[in-house]
C-alpha positions in Angstrom: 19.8 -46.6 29.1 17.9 -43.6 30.5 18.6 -44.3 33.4 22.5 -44.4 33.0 22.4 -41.5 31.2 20.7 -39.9 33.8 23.1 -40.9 36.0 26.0 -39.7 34.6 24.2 -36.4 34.2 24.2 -36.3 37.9 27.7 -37.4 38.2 28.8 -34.4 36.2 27.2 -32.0 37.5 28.0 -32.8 41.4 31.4 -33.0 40.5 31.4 -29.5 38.8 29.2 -28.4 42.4 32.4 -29.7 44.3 35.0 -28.4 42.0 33.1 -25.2 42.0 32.8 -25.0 45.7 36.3 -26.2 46.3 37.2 -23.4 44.0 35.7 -21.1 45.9 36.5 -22.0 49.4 40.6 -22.0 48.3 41.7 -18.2 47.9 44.9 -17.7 46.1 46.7 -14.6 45.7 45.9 -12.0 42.9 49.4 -12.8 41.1 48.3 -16.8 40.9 44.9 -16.3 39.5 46.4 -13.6 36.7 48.8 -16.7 35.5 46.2 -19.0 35.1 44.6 -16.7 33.2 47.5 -16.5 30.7 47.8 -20.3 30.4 43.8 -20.0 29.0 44.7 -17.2 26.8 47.7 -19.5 25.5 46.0 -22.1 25.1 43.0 -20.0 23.8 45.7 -18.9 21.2 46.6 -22.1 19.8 43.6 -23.0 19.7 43.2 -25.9 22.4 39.8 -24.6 22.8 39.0 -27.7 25.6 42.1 -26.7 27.9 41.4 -23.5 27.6 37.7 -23.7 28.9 39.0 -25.7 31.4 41.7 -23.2 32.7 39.9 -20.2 32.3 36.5 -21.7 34.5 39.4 -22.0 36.9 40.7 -19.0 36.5 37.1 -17.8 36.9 36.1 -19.8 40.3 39.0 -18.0 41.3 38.5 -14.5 40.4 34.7 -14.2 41.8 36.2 -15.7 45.4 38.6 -13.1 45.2 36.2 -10.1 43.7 38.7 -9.2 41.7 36.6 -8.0 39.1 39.6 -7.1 36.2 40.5 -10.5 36.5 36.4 -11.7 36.5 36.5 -9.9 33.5 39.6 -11.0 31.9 38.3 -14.8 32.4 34.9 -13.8 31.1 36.8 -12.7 28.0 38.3 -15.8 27.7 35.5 -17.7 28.2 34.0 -15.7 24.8 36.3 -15.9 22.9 36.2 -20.0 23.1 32.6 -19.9 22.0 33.4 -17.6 19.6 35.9 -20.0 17.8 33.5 -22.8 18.1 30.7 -20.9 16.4 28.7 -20.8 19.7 28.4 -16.9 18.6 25.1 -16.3 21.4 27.1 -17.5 23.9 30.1 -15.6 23.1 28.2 -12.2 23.2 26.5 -13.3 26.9 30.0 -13.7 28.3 31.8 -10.9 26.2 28.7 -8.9 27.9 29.2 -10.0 31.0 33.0 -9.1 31.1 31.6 -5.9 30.1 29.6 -5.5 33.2 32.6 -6.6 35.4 35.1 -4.3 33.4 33.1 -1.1 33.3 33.4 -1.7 37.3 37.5 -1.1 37.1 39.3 1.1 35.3 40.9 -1.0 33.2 40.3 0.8 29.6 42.8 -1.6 28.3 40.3 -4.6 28.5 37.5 -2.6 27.7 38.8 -2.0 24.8 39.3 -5.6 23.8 36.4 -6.7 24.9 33.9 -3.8 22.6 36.5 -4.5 19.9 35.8 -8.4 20.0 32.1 -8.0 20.2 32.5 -5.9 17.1 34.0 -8.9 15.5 31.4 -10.9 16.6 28.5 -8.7 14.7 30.5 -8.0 12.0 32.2 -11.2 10.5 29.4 -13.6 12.0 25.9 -12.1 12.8 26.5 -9.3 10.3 24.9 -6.6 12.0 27.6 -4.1 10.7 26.7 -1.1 11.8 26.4 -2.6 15.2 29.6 -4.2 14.7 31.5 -0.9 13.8 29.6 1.1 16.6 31.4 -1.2 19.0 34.7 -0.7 16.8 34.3 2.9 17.8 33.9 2.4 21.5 37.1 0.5 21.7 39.0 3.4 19.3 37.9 6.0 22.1 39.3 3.5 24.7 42.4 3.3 22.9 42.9 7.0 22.3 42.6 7.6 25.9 45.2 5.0 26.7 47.3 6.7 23.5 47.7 3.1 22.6 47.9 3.8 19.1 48.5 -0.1 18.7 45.4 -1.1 19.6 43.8 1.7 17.7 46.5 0.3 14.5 44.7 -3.2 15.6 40.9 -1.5 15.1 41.5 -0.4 12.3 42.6 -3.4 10.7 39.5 -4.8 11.7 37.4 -2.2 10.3 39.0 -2.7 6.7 38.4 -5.9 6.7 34.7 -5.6 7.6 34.1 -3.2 5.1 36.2 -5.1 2.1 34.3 -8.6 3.3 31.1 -6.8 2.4 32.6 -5.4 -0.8 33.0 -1.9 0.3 36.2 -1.2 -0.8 35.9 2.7 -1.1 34.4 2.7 2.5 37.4 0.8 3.8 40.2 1.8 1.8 40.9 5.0 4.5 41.1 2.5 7.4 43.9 0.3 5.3 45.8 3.6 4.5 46.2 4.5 7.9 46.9 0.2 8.4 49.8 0.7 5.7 51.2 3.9 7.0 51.5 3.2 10.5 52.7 -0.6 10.0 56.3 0.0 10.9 55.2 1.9 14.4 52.7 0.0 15.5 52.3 -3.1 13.7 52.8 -6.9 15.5 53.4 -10.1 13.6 50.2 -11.2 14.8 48.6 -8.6 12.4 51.4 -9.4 9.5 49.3 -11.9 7.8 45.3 -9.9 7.9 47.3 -6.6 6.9 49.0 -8.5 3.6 45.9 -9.9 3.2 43.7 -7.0 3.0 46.3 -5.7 0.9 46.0 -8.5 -1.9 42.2 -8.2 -1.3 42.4 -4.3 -2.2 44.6 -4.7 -5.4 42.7 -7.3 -6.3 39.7 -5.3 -6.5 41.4 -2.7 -8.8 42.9 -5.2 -10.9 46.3 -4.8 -9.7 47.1 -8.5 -10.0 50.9 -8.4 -9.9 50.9 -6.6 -6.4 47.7 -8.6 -5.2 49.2 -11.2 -5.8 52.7 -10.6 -3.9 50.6 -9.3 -1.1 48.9 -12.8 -0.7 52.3 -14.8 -0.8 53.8 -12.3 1.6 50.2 -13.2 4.1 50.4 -16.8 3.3 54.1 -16.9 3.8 53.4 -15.1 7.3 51.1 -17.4 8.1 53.5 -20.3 7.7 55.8 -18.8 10.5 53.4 -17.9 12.8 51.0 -19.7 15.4 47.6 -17.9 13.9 46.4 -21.0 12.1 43.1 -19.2 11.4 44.3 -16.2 10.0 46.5 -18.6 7.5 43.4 -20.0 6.3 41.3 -17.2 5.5 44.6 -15.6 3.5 44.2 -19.1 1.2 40.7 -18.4 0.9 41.1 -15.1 -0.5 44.2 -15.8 -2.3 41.8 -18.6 -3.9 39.1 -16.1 -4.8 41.9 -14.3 -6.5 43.4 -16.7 -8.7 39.9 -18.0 -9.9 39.7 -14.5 -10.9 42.4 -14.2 -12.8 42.1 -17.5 -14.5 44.8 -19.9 -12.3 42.1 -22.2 -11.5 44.4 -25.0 -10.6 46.3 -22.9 -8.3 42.8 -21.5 -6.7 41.9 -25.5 -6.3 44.9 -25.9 -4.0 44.8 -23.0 -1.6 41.0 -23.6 -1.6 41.8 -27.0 -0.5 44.7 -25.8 2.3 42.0 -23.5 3.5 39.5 -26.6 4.3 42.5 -29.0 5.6 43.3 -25.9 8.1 39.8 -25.5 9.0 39.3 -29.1 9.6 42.3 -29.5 11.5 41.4 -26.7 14.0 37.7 -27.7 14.8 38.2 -31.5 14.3 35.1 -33.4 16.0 37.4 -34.6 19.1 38.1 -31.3 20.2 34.0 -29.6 19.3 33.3 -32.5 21.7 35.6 -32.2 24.6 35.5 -28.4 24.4 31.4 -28.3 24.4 31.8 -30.9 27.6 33.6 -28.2 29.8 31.8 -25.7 28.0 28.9 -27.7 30.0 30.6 -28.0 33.3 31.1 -23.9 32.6 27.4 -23.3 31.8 26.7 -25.2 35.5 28.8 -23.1 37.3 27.2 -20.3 36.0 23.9 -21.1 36.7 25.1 -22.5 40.0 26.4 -18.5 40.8 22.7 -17.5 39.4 20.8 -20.0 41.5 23.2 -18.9 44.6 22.3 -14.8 43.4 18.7 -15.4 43.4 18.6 -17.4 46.8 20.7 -14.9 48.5 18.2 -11.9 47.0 15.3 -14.3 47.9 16.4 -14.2 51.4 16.9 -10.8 51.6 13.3 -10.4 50.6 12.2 -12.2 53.0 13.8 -11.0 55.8 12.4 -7.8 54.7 8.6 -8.8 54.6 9.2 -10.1 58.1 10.2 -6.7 59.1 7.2 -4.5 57.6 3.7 -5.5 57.7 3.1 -2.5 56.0 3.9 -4.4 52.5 1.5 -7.0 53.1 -1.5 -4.4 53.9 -0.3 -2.7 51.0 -0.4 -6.0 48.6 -4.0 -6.9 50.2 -5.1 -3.2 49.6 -3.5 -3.3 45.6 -4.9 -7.2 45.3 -8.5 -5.9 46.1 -7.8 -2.7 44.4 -7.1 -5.0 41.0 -10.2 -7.6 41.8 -12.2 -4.5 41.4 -10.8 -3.9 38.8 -11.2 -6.8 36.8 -14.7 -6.9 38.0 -15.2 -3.3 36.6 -13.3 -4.4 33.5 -15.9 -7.3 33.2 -18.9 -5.5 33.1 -17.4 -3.0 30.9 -16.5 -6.1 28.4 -20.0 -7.7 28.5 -21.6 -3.9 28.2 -19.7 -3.2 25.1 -20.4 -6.6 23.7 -24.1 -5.6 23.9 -24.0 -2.6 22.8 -21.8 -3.7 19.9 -24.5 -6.5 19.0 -27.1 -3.8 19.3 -25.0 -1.6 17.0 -24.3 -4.1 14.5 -28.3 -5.0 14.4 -29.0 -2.0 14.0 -26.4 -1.6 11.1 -27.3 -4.6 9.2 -31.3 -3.9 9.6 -29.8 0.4 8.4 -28.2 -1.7 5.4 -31.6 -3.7 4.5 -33.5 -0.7 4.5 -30.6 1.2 2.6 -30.8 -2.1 0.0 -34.6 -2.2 -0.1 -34.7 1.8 -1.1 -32.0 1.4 -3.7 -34.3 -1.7 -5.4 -37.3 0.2 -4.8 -35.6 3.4 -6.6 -34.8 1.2 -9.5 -37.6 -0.7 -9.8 -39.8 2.9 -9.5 -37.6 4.7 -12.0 -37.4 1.2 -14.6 -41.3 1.0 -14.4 -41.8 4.9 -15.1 -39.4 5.2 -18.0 -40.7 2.2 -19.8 -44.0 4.0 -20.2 -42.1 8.0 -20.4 -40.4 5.9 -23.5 -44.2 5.3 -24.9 -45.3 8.6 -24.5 -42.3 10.8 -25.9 -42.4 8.6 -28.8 -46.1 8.5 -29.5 -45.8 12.7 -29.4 -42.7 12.9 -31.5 -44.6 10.1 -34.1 -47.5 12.3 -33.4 -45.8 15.5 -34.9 -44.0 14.2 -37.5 -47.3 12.8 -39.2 -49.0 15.5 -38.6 -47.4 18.6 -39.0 -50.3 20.8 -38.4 -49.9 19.6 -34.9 -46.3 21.0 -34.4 -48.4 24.0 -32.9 -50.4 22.7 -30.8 -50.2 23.8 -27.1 -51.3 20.3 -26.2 -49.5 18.1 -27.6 -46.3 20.4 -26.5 -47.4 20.4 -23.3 -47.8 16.4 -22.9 -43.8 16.0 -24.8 -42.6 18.5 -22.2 -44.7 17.2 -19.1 -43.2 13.3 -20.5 -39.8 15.0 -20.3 -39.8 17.0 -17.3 -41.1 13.6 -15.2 -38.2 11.8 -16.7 -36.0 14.6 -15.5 -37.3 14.0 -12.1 -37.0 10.6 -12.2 -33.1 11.4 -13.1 -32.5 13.6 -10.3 -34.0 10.8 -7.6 -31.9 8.6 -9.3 -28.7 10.8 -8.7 -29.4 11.9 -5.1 -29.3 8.2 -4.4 -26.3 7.5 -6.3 -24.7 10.4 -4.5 -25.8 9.6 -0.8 -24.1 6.2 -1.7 -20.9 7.0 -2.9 -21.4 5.9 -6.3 -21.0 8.2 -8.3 -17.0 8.5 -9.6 -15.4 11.5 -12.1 -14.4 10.3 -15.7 -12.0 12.1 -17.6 -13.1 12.3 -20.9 -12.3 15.2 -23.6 -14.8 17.7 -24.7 -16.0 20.7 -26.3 -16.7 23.0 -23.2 -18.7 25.4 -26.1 -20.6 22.3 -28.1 -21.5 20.9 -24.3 -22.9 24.7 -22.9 -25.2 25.2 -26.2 -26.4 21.7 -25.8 -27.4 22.2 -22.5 -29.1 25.8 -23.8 -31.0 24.4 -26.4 -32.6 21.2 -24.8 -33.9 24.4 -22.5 -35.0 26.0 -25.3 -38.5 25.1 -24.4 -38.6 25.8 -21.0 -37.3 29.4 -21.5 -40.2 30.3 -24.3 -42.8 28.5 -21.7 -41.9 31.8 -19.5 -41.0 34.0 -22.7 -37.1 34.0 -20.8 -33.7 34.6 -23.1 -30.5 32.3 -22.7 -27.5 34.5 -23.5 -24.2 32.6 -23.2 -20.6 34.1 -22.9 -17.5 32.3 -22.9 -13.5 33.2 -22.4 -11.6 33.2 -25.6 -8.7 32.4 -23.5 -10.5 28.7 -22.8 -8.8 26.5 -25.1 -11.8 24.3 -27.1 -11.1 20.9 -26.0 -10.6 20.0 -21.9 -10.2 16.7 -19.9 -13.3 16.1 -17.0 -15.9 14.9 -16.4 -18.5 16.9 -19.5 -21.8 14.7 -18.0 -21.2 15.7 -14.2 -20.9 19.4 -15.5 -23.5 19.0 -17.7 -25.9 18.1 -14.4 -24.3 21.0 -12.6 -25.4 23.6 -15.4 -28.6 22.1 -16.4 -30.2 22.1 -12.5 -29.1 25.4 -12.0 -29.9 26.9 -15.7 -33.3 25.2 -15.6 -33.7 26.4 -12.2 -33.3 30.0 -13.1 -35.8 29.9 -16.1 -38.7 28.6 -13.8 -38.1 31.3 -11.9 -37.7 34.5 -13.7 -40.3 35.2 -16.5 -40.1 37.9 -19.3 -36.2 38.2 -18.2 -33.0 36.8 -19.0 -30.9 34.1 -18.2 -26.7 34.2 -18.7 -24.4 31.6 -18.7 -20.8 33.2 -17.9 -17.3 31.5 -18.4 -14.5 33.0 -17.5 -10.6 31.3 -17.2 -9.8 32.3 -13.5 -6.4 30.7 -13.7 -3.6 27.7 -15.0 -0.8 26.0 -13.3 0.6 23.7 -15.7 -1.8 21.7 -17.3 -4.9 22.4 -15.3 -7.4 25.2 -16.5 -9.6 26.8 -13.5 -12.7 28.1 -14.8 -15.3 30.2 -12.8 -19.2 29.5 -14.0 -21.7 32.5 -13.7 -25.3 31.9 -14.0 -27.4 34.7 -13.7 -30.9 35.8 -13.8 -33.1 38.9 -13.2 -35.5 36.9 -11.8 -37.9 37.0 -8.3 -34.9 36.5 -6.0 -34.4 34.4 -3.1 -35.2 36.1 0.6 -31.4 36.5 2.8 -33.5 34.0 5.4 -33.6 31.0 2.6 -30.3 31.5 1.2 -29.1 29.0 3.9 -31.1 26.1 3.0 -31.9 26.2 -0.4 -29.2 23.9 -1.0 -31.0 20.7 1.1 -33.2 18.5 0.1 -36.3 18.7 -1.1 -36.5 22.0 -0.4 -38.5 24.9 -1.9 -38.4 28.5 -1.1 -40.2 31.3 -2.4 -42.9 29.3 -4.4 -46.5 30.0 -5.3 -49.1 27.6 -6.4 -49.1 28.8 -10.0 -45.2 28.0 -9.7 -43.6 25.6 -11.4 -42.5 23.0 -8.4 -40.0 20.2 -9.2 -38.5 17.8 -6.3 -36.5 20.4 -4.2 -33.2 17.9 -5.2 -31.8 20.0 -8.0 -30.0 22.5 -5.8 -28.8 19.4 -3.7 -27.4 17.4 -6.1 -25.3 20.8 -7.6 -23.9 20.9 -4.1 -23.0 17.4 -3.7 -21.6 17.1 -7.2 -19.8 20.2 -6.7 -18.2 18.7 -3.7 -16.9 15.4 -5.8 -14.9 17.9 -8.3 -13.5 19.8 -4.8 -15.5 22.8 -5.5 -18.3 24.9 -3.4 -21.2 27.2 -5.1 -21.6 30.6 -3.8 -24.9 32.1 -4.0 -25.7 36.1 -4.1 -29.4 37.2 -4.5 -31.9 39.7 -4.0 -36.0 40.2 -3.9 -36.9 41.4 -7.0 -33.7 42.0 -8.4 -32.0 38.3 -9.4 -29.9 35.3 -8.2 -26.4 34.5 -9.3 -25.0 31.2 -8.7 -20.8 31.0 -9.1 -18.7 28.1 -8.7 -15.2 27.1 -9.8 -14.3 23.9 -11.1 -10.2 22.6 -12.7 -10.0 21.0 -15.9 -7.0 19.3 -17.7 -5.7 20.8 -21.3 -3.6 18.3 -23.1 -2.9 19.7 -26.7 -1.8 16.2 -27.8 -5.2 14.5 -26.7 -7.1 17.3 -28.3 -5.0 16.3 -31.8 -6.0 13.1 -31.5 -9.8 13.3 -30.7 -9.8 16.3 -34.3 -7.9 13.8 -36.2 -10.3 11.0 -34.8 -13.4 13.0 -36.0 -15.4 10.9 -37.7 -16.7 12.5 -41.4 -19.5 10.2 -42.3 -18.9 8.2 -45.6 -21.4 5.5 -45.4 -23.4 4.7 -48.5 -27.0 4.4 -48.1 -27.0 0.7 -47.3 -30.3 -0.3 -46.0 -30.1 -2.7 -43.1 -31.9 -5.5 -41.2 -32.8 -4.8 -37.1 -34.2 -7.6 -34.9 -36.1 -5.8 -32.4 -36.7 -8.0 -28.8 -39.1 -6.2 -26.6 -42.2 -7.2 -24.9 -43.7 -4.1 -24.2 -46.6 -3.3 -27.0 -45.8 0.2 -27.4 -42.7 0.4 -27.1 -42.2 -2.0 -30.0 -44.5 0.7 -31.7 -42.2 3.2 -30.9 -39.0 1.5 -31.3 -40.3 0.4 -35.0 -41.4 3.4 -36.0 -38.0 5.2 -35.7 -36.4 2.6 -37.1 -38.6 2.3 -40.0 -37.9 6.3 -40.6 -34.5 5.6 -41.5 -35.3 3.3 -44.2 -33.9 0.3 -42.3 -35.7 -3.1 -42.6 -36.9 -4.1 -39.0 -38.9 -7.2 -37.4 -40.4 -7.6 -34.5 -40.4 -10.3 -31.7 -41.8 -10.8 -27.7 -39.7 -12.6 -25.6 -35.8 -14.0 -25.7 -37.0 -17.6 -26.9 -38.9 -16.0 -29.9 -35.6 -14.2 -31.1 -33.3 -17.7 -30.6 -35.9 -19.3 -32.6 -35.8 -16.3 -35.6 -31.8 -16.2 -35.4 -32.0 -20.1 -36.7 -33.1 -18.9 -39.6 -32.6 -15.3 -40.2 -29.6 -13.1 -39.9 -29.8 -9.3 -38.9 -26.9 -6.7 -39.1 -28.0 -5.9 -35.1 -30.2 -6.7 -32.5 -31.9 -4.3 -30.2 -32.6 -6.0 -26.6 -34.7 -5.2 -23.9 -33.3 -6.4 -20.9 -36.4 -7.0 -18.1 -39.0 -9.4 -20.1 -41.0 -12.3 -18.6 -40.1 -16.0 -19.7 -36.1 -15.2 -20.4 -34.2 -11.4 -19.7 -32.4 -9.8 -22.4 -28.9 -11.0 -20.4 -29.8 -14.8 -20.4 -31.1 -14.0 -24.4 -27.7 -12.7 -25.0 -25.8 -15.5 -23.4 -27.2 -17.9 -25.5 -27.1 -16.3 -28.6 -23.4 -15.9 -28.2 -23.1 -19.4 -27.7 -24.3 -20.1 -30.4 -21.4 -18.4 -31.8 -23.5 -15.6 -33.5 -21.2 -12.5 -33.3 -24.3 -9.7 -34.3 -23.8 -6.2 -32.3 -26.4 -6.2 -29.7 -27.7 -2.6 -27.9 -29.6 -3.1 -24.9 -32.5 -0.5 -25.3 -33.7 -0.3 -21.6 -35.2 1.7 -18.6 -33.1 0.3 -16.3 -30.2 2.6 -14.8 -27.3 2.0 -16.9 -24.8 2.0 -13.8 -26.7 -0.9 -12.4 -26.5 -3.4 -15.4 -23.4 -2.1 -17.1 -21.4 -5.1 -15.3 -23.7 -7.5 -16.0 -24.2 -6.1 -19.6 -20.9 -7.3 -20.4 -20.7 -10.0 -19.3 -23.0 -11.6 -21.1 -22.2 -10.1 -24.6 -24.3 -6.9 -24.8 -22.3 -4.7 -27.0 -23.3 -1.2 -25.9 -26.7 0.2 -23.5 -29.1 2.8 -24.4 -31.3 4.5 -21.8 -34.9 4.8 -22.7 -36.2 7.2 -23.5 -33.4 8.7 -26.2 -33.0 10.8 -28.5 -33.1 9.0 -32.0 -29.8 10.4 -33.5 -28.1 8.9 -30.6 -29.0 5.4 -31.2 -28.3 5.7 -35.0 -24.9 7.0 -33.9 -24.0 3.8 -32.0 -26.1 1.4 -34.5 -23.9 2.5 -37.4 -20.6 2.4 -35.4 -21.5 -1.2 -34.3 -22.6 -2.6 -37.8 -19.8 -0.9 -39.8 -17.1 -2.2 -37.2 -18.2 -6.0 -37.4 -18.3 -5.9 -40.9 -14.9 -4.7 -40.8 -14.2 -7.5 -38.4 -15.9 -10.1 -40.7 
């Protein structure tokens, strides 16, 4: 069987290379060739779509013999618009293109026209490309208007109308119908009769103007009837179908639904897709054949040409080794930069270890030196509430403020590190700008009597009370630079200036002053002060710090969009200004005075569960819990406190979080499995950033950084307590 088929493959094909070349070798006159062409536009018309590829390939052979290119051209069109009618739509645009090529070469505008308004057709009723579609429209309008063939352009316009109304544009189209309908008795031809009614029902129809839609569809349907343009007949039945379902006639839309599909079968019946795709065939050959033949004859002519000049073949030897060197540069380029990159990324991943490994041994250095900080601030503050005659003593102040100055440089290590690694983010949370400053005053309290210094503050009426940003970052800001000022100015002052700079809308610029009259910093430091770990002007009675306060003001600074600006002067004082935006929202600051909590609560005594495995700290811990009046116990490890939840119940646990045996995370899990819903605050050293996640997850309810100040923690203790009995 494959053979035979192969067989007749041949057979068709030599017989189209003789036909062809017979074609060819008989010239006819110009006058012969132009009436075969109308016997393939006849046929073309009436839709023998197998005759008509037949004819016109004739008519083609002819033509390209001749070099008659309008007449090339013509064919070509032909040729299209059989494809075109079988749904071949490609192959239609390749030959309408190439009639384009062989029309732009007379001066036919005539056919040009046809031929840019056809391949409008094409794009717009069948690859939908519309605005490709009417660009070609367009084209053929100019053509037309240079001919002053104001049929064709009547004919283009009809076109365009229906483009638009098939896509439901009726407004866009309705200008291209008018001038349809008022220039149908000059220019229009029965052959446009039954699209023109047509688009006139289609237009009614759209404004609900059924009694002259639906005349306007008879008149197309009955134009149809008289006429050869089978195809136009069957898309008025179509739309005169769409009608009459919209109007309710359903049976009636049934039966021109169903005359539309018997037209449409009867002109692309299977006999004639199959006797038109064979000569379709036998037309594809003899174009390739007139390729084949193009590229032999240009193949030769290149040829002959290299025989001629050596030159060319020195050159292509020259450019070939040129090119190998090329490649051979490009090579050793390629296996360079692999290297390197491997280098690189070594060196990246062993940069990220080391970056991993300082981050764990930051954490680990600041969780092991506040776990003892917690021992000795609470040891001092136990120390001086049971002993008041000790509230005096320059010792024991001087150990509570040497416990919290370490912590503070703990926190600032902690924050550089956060900083360098972009993890520190803004939060917008509401506050009281004045509340937050005299905080910040009064926790320096002692460090401005240690060098017998004066805090003044002064803030802008014009501030309103309550903004939106980020209190704790600004709180850093002012307390590095505040504190900063105090170590270095004794017997003096220190002022903290707020003054509203600006507002646009919602946002509220404010400009920071703090000022001292303190030792000054020399014009040759100014520049550096600001990196870190870097001190300038100190003595060895000084007090020293890290050299990272400065350095994290800048950096934070920088995350708000903000830079400091620093003005100073031996002897005389420094002054430190920076501006930082802040959001006012009168309706937040509503809510958070109408959320202010009044405390009610009775004097309820309640039972803690205290899980920490650190001997002092459980000192601590009990001791300030024990002040309140609150009944507490005691336990080591996470398996001690499962074991006292099976038989005790507690209003809340307080959990440590790094203990040997079983952490305070895996102690939570399984107490929450065990379906006990108690409020548990994980009382820890740990950096609450890094376990906040984790914390979660697990079922920790809120964290507290130790150490803390006590009225914080009984803050959160009640809230949590009161809430789940609420809950309960």
């Amino acid at each position: 069987m494959p053979r035979i088929r192969i067989f007749l493959l041949l057979l068709v094909f030599l017989n189209c290379f003789a036909n062809s070349a017979s074609a060819q070798s008989e010239t006819i006159s110009d006058a012969k060739i132009n009436k075969i062409v109308k016997e393939a536009w006849e046929d073309y018309k009436k839709s023998n779509f197998e005759k008509s590829l037949i004819t016109s390939r004739k008519a083609l052979n002819y033509a390209t013999a001749s070099k008659n290119n309008n007449l090339i051209a013509k064919s070509y069109k032909i040729i299209a618009g059989n494809y075109n009618e079988l749904s071949e739509f490609d192959k239609a645009i390749f030959f309408y293109n190439k009639g384009l090529f062989y029309a732009d070469q007379t001066d036919n505008d005539s056919l040009k026209y046809s031929l840019h308004n056809n391949l409008g057709n094409i794009y717009c009723f069948e690859k939908k490309q519309f605005n490709k579609g009417i660009n070609y429209y367009k084209k053929s309008i100019a053509y037309s208007l240079k001919l002053n063939e104001m049929s064709q352009v009547y004919f283009t316009n009809v076109n365009i109308a229906w483009a638009y109304f098939d896509i439901g544009k009726f407004k866009e189209g309705y200008p291209f119908l008018k001038f349809v309908n008022s220039n149908k008795s000059k220019y229009g031809e029965a052959s446009t009769e039954i699209v023109v009614n047509m688009l006139n029902g289609m237009y009614r129809s759209y404004h609900n103007e059924y009694d002259l839609a639906n005349d306007f569809f008879l008149k197309a349907i009955q134009a149809g009837k008289n006429s050869e343009e089978r195809s136009d007949l069957s898309y008025s039945h179509l739309e005169y179908s769409k009608f009459l379902s919209k109007v309710g006639r359903h049976k009636e839309a049934y039966e021109n639904l169903a005359s539309y599909n018997d037209i449409t079968a009867e002109l692309y019946n299977e006999e004639k897709l199959k006797k038109a795709s064979i000569a379709g065939f036998n037309l594809e050959l003899d174009e390739y054949k007139r390729q084949i033949d193009r590229i032999e004859s240009e193949k030769d002519s290149q040829f002959q040409s290299l025989k001629k000049s050596r030159i060319i073949v020195i050159l292509f030897v020259l450019v070939s080794l040129i090119f190998l060197i090329l490649i051979i540069t490009l090579i050793k380029n390629i296996r360079f930069k692999k290297k390197h990159n491997a280098e690189l990324l070594k060196a990246k991943e062993i940069a990220e270890e080391a970056s991993l490994l300082k981050t764990q041994f930051i954490s680990t250095i600041s969780h092991e030196l506040r776990t003892p900080l917690y021992g000795v601030v609470g040891i001092t503050n136990m120390l001086l509430e049971e002993h008041k005659e000790l509230s005096r003593s320059q010792h024991l102040s001087s150990l509570k403020f040497s416990a919290r100055y370490l912590l503070s440089l703990v926190n600032d290590i902690l924050q550089i590190n956060k900083i360098e690694e972009n993890k520190v983010v803004l939060e917008n949370l509401t506050f009281n700008i004045s509340d937050e400053i005299m905080m910040i005053k009064n926790s320096l309290s002692f460090l401005s009597q240690k060098n017998n210094n004066k805090i003044t503050v002064s803030i802008d009426p014009c501030i309103p009370e309550y903004l939106i940003g980020d209190k704790l970052r600004l709180a850093q800001i002012l307390m590095n630079l505040v504190s900063n000022a105090l170590k270095f100015t004794k017997d003096g002052k220190v002022e903290i200036i707020v003054q509203l700079n600006r507002s646009e809308e919602k946002m509220y610029f404010l400009d920071f002053l703090i000022k001292d009259n303190g030792v000054g910093i020399a014009i040759v430091d100014q520049g550096k002060i600001f990196e870190k770990f870097v001190q300038v002007g100190r003595k060895d009675e000084d007090y020293q710090g890290t050299g990272l306060g400065l350095s994290i003001v800048k950096r934070l600074l920088g995350l708000f969009g903000s830079t400091i600006t620093l003005k100073s002067e031996i002897g005389l004082g420094t002054s430190f200004t920076f501006t930082i935006p802040f959001e006012f929202d009168p309706q937040k600051t509503k809510q958070i005075i109408d959320e202010i909590e009044v405390d009610l609560s009775s004097n309820e005594v309640y039972k803690i569960l205290i899980v920490e495995d650190n001997l002092i700290n459980q000192l601590v811990t009990k001791k300030i819990i024990e002040k309140h009046n609150y009944i507490c116990k005691v336990v080591d490890d996470g398996f001690s406190a499962l074991k006292i939840l099976e038989n005790e119940s507690f209003d809340l646990i307080l959990m440590d979080i790094n203990m040997p045996l079983m952490n305070g995370f895996e102690t939570t899990k399984r107490i929450r499995l065990k379906g006990l819903k108690t409020p548990i605050v994980a009382l820890t050293a740990f950096d609450k950033d890094e376990i906040t996640d984790e914390a979660i997850s697990s079922g920790i309810n809120d964290i507290i950084i130790k150490p803390f100040e006590p009225v914080r923690l009984f803050k959160i203790m009640n809230y949590l307590i009161l809430e789940a009995k609420n809950a309960g």
